[in-house]
C-alpha positions in Angstrom: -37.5 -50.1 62.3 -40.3 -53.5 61.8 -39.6 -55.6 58.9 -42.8 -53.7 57.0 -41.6 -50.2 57.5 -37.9 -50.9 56.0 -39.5 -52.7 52.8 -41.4 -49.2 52.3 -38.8 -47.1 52.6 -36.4 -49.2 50.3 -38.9 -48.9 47.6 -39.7 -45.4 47.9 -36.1 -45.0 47.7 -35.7 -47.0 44.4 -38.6 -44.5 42.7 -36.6 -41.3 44.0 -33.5 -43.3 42.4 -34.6 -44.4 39.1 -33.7 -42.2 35.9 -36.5 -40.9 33.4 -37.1 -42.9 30.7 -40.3 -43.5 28.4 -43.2 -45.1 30.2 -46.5 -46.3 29.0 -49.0 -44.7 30.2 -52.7 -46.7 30.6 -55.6 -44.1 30.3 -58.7 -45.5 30.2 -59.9 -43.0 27.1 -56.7 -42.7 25.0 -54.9 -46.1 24.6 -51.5 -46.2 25.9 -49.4 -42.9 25.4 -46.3 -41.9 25.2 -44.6 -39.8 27.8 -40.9 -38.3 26.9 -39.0 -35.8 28.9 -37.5 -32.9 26.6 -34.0 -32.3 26.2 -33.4 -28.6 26.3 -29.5 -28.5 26.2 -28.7 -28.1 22.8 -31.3 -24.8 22.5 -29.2 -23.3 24.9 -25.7 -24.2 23.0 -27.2 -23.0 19.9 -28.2 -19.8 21.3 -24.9 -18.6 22.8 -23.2 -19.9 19.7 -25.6 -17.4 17.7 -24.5 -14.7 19.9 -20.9 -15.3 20.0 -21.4 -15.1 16.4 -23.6 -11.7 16.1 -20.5 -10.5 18.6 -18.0 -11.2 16.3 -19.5 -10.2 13.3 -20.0 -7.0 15.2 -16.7 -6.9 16.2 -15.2 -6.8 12.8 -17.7 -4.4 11.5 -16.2 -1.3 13.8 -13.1 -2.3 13.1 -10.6 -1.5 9.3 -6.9 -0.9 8.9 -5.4 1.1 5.7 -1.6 0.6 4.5 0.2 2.9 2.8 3.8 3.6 1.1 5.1 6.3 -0.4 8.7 5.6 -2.3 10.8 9.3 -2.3 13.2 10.2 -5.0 13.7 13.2 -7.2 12.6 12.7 -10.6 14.8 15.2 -12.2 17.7 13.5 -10.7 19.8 16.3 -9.2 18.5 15.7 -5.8 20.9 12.5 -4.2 17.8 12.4 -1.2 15.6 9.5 -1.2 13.1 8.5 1.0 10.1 5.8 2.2 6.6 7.0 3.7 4.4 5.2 5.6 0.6 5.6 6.8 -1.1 3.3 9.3 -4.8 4.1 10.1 -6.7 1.9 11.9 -10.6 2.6 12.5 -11.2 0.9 16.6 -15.2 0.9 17.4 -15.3 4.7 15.2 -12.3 5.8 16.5 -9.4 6.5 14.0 -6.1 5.4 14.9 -3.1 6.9 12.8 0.9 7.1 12.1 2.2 8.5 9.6 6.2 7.8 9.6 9.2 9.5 7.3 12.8 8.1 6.6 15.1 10.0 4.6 18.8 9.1 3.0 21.5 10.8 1.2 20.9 14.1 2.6 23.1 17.1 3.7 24.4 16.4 7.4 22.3 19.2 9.5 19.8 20.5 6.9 16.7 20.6 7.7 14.1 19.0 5.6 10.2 19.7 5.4 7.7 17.7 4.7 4.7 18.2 3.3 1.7 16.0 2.1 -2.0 16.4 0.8 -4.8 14.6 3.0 -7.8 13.0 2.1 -9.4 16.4 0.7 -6.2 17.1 -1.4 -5.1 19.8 1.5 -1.6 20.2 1.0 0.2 21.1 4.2 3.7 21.2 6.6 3.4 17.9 8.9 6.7 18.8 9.7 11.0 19.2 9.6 13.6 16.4 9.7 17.0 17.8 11.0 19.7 15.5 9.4 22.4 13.5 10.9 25.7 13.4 10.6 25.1 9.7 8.5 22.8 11.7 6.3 19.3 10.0 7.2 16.8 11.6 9.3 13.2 10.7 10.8 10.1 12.4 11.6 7.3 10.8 12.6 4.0 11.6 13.4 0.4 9.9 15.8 -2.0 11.6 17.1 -1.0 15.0 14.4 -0.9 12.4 11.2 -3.9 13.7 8.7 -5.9 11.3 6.7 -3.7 9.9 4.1 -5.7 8.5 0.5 -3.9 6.5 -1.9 -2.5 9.1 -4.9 -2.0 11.6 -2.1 1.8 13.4 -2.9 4.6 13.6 -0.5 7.1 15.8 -0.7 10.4 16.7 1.0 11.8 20.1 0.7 14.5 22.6 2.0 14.5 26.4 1.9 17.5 28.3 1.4 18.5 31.6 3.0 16.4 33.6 0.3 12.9 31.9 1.3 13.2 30.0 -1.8 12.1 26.6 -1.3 12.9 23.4 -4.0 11.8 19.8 -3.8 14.4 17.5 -2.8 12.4 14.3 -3.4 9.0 13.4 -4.0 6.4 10.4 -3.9 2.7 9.0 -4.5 1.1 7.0 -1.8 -0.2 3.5 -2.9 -1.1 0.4 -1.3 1.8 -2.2 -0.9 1.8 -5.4 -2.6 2.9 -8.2 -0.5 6.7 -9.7 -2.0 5.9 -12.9 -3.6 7.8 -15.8 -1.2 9.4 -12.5 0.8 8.8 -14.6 4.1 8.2 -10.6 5.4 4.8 -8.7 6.4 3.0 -6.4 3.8 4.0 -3.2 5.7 7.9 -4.0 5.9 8.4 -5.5 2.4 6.7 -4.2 -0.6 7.5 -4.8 -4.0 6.4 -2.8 -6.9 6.5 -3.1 -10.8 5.5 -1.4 -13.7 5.9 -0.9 -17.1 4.6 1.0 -20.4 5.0 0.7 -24.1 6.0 3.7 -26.5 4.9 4.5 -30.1 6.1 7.3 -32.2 3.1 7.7 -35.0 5.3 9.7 -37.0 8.2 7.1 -37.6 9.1 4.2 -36.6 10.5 5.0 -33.3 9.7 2.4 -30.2 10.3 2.0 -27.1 9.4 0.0 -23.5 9.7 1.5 -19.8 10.0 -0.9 -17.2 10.1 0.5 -13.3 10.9 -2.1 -10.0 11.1 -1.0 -6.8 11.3 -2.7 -4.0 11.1 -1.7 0.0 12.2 -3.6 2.9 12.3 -2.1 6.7 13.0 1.3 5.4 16.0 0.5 2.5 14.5 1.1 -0.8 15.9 -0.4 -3.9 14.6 1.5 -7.2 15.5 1.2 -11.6 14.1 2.3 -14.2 14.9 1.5 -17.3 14.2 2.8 -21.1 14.8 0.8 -24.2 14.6 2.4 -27.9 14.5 0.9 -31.2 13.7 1.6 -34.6 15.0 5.5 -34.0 17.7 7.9 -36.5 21.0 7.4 -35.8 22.5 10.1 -34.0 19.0 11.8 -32.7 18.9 12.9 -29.2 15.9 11.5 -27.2 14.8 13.6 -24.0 12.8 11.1 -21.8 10.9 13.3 -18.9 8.2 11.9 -16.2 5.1 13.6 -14.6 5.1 11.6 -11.5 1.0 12.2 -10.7 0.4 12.1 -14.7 -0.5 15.4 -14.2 2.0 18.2 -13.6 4.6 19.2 -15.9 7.3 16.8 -16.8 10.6 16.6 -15.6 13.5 15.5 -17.2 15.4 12.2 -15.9 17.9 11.8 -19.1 18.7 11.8 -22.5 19.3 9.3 -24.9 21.7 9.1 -28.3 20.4 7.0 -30.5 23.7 4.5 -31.6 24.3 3.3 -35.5 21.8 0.1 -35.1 18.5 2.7 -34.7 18.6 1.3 -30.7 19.0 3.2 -27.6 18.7 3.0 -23.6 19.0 4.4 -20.1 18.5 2.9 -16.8 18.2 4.6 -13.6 19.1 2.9 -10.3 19.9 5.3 -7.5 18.3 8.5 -8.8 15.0 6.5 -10.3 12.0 8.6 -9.7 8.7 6.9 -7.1 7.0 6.2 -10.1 3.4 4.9 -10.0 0.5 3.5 -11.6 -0.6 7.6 -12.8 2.6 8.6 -14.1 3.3 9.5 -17.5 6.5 9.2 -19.3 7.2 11.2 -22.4 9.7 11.2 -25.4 10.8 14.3 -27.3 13.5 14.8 -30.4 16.6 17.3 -28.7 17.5 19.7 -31.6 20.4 22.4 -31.5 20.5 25.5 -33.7 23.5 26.8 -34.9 23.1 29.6 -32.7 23.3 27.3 -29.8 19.0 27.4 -29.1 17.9 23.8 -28.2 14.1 22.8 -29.2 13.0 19.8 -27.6 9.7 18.8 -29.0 7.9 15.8 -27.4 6.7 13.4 -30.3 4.8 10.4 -27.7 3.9 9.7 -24.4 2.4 6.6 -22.1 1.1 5.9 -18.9 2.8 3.5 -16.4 0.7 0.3 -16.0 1.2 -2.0 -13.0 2.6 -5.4 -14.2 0.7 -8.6 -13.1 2.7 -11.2 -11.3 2.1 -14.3 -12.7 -0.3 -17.2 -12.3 -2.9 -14.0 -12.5 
């Protein structure tokens, strides 16, 4: 290669070489002008940011969960069977997911135990039996057969004797767990509830307060209730009775004798009803004829109220 021939290749090899930058330009109309070439990169960031995003938020739209818990007792107290129910339903791109799970306690070793709930259109139905074990506890629990569960939906666990007649062993409302405050524990394996309401008799100068704590953690449920009286005749006989939806008839959970100070009380630990936020507790004078008749007449009545934790 001449001398000539090497010099032209070098610099056509420095202009293939050489990075773009701005350049002026010379025209012989416009002046000098500006030539800059556009940087397209962060367009094309941007974009697949944006639809990462729309994927996302379209993600979590197809996509709910529902928790809830059911504490089991008998609110008359004769019944020594307890339980906890729990629905799961998870809604995966329109397809509903769903478990519905039942533990029982303190029941006869080989009874068997139906249970029966109301869905989401207030359906009562059979989901179910639970054959005891020796130990007393039981399980049943239901997938792809579990019906759609609404908080306030009953559960209820019954037996049938040899007649056909059948009787409630415990009972329960469905409601959405609270998480336990510094518990440490997930919603769905520790729940805490509280609640309370105040009583008034217009007619005298009887008063009273109801407070109700349960708490649940990985099936064991802890339960009291406890009722407090003042201001009441010495010696009367107080019935105290709860409607556990606030809307069936009341049953008995105790009485109270009202002592020589006008005060009164009576606390509930292991046979405390599953109370909820709908219950309604009511208080009636127990009178007895000399014939033997008792009268109870019910002078007041609340509704349970959920307790706010505080710092609310």
């Amino acid at each position: 290669m001449t001398i000539g021939k090497r010099k032209s290749w070098i610099e056509q090899s420095r202009l293939t070489l050489e990075s773009l930058e701005t350049r002026s330009l010379l025209s012989g109309i416009h002046g000098a002008a500006t030539a800059r070439v556009p940087d397209h990169h962060p367009a094309i960031v941007s974009t697949a940011a944006a639809k990462s995003t729309a994927v996302a938020a379209k993600s979590s739209s197809v996509k709910s969960e529902t928790h809830l818990v059911a504490n089991l007792a008998d609110a008359t107290g004769a019944s020594k069977v307890t339980g906890t129910a729990k629905f799961e339903s998870e809604l995966k791109r329109g397809v509903p997911v769903r478990e519905l799970s039942v533990e029982v306690k303190g029941a006869t070793a080989g009874s068997v135990i139906q249970v029966t709930a109301t869905d989401a259109k207030g359906t009562a139905s059979v989901l179910g039996s639970i054959t005891v074990k020796a130990d007393g506890s039981g399980k049943l629990k239901l997938t792809a057969k579990s019906p759609d569960i609404l908080a306030g939906s009953s559960i209820s666990l019954n037996s049938t004797d040899a007649a056909g007649t059948v009787s409630t062993l415990a009972s329960g409302i469905f409601a959405v767990p609270t998480k336990g405050s510094g518990s440490g524990h997930d919603s769905s394996d520790h729940t805490e509830t509280k609640l309370a309401a105040k009583l008034v008799d217009p007619a005298s100068k009887l008063t009273g307060s109801v407070c109700f704590e349960s708490e649940t953690e990985h099936g064991l449920v802890v339960s009291e209730l406890s009722v407090q009286l003042k201001g009441g005749t010495p010696g009367a006989v107080i019935d105290v009775s709860i409607s556990l939806d606030g809307k069936s008839p009341a049953s008995s959970i105790g009485q109270i004798t009202i002592g020589a100070d006008g005060t009164g009380k009576l606390k509930l630990n292991k046979t405390a009803p599953a109370v909820t936020a709908t219950s309604v507790i009511t208080l009636s004078t127990v009178s007895t004829a000399t014939d033997g008749s008792v009268t109870v007449t019910p002078i007041t009545n609340a509704t349970f109220a959920t307790v706010p934790k505080p710092g609310r």
